[in-house]
N, C-alpha and C positions, 0 to 999 in steps of 0.2 A: 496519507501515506507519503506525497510527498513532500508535505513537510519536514516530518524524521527523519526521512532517507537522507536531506539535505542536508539538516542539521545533523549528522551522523557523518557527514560528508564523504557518503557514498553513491556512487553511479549507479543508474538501471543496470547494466551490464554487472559491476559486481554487487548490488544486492539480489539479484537475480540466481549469479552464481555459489552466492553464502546461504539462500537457502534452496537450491539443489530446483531453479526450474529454469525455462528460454527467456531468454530477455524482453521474446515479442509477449510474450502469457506478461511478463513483470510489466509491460509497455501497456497491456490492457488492462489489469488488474488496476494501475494506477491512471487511466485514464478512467473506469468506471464501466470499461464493455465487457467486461469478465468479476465475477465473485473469486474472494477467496476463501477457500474450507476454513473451517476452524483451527484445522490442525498448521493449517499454510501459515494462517496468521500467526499464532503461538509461532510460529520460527521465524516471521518476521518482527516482531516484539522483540524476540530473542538476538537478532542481527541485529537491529535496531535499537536493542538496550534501550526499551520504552515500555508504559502498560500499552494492551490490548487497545482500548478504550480510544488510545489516541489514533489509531489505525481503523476504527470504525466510524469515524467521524462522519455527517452525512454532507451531500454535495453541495454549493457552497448555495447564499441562502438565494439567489438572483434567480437558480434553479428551482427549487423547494415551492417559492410563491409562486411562479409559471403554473404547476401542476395543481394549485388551489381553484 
């Protein structure tokens, strides 16, 4: 998430405010301590003029091997 958000070159604060939630939800969702619905993503895809796909991406891979 935030990769796109960056390359979209938009802030927490207004991608938060472009799809209609708080900064701090926007502040967790993109650190990994909060999920977003389905419907959430689909409207950040949409702000983000991106697929889905790229906003479901899993945590990076230093994480992934820890939990093996």
């Amino acid at each position: 998430m935030k990769y796109a958000r960056e390359k979209a070159g938009l802030s927490k604060r207004a991608l938060a405010a472009a799809v209609g939630i708080s900064e701090q939800l926007m502040c967790d969702i993109e650190a990994g301590r909060r999920n977003a619905t389905p419907p959430r993503l689909q409207a950040f895809a949409e702000a983000l003029n991106c697929p889905i796909v790229v906003l479901e991406s899993k945590r990076p891979a230093e994480q992934d091997g820890a939990r093996q």
